[in-house]
C-alpha positions in Angstrom: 12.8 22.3 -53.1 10.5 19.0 -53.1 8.2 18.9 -56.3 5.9 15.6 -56.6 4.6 14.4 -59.3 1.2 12.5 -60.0 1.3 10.2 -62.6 -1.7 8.3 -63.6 -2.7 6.6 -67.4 -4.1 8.7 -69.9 -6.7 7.3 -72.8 -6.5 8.3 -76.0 -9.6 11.3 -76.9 -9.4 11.6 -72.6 -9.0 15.8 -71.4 -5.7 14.8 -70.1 -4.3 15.3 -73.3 -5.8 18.4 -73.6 -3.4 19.7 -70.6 -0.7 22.0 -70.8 2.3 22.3 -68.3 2.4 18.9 -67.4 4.8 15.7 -67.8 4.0 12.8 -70.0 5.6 9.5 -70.7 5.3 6.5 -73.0 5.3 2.9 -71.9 5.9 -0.5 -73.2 2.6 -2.1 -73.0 4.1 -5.7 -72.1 7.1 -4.2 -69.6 5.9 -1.2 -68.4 8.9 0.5 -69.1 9.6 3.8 -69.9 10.3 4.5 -73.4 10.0 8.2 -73.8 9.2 11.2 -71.6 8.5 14.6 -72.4 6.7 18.1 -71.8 3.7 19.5 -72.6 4.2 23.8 -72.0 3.0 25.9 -74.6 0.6 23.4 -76.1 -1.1 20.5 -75.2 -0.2 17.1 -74.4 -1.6 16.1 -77.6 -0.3 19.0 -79.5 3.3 17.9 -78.2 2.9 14.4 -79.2 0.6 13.8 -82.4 3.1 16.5 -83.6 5.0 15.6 -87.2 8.5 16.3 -85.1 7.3 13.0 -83.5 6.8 11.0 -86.1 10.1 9.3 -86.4 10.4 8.8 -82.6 7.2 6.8 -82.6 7.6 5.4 -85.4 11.3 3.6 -84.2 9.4 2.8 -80.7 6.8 0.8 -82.6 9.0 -0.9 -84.9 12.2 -1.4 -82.8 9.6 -2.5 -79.5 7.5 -4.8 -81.8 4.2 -3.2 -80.4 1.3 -1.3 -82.3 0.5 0.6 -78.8 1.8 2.7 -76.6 0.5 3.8 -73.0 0.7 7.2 -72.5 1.0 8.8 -68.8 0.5 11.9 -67.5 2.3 13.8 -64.8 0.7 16.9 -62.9 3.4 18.7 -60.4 2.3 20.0 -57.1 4.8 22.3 -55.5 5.7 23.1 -52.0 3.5 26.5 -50.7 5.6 29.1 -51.7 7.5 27.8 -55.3 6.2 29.3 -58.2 5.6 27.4 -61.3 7.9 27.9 -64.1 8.7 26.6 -67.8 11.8 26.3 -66.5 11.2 24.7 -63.5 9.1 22.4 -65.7 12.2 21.3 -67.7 14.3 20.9 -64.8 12.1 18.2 -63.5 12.0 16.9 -66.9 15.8 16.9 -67.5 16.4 15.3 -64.1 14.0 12.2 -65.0 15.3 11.5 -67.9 19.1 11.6 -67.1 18.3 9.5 -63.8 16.2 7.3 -66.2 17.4 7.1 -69.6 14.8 6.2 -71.7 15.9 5.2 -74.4 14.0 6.8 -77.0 15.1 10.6 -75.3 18.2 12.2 -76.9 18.1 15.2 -74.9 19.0 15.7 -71.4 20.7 12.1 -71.3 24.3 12.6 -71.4 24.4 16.3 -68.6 21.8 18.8 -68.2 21.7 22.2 -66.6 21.6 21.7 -62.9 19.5 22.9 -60.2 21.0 22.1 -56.8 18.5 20.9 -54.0 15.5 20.0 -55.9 13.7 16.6 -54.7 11.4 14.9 -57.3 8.9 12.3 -56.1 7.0 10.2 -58.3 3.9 9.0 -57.3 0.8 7.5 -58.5 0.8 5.1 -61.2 4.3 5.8 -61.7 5.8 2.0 -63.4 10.1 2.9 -61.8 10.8 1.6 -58.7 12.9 4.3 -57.8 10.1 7.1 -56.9 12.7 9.7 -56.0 15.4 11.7 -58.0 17.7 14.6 -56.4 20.0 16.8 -57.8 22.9 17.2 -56.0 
């Protein structure tokens, strides 16, 4: 199964964070690295990150990063004809980025995740890894 997904930079107050059942990740303004990456499924993007069960895991990427921003990303999935959309299938992709990844500000899904053999993730857009491609074997 090939999923891609179409990342592109998301300001704050933009629709994009309005989105449900999408990807999102955090970057280091200076680096562009990856800091944390999550889901947005039952709620919004913004619900899911302005959240109080976020607090402390911004609050340590400001302070241990030495920024006062963050750049948020957003990724929308497109499947292969055929594959219907899931909330698991949405956490699969998720877990399988972030144990390829390891951001460091993720605790879950870094150390082994559920598997789901055969599925091809492709990052594309304004993706900031160099690796654009994850499978799980």
């Amino acid at each position: 199964m090939h999923i891609e997904v179409n990342w592109r930079y998301a300001q704050e107050g933009e629709e994009a964070f309005e989105f449900t059942r999408f990807l999102y990740a955090y970057l280091h303004p200076k680096s562009g690295k990856i800091l944390y990456l999550g889901k947005a499924d039952y709620c919004t993007v913004r619900e899911r990150t302005k959240g109080s069960h976020k607090t402390a895991i911004f609050n340590a990427m400001i302070e241990n990063e030495g920024v006062n921003v963050l750049h948020p990303i957003v990724g929308v999935l497109s499947l292969e004809v055929g594959t219907r959309f899931s909330s698991q299938l949405l956490s699969d992709v998720e877990s399988l980025l972030i144990i390829e990844l390891q951001p460091p500000y993720n605790k879950q899904s870094t150390r082994s995740r559920i598997s789901r053999p055969g599925i091809e993730v492709k990052c594309t857009g304004t993706w900031p890894v160099r690796r654009k491609r994850c499978r799980d074997e």
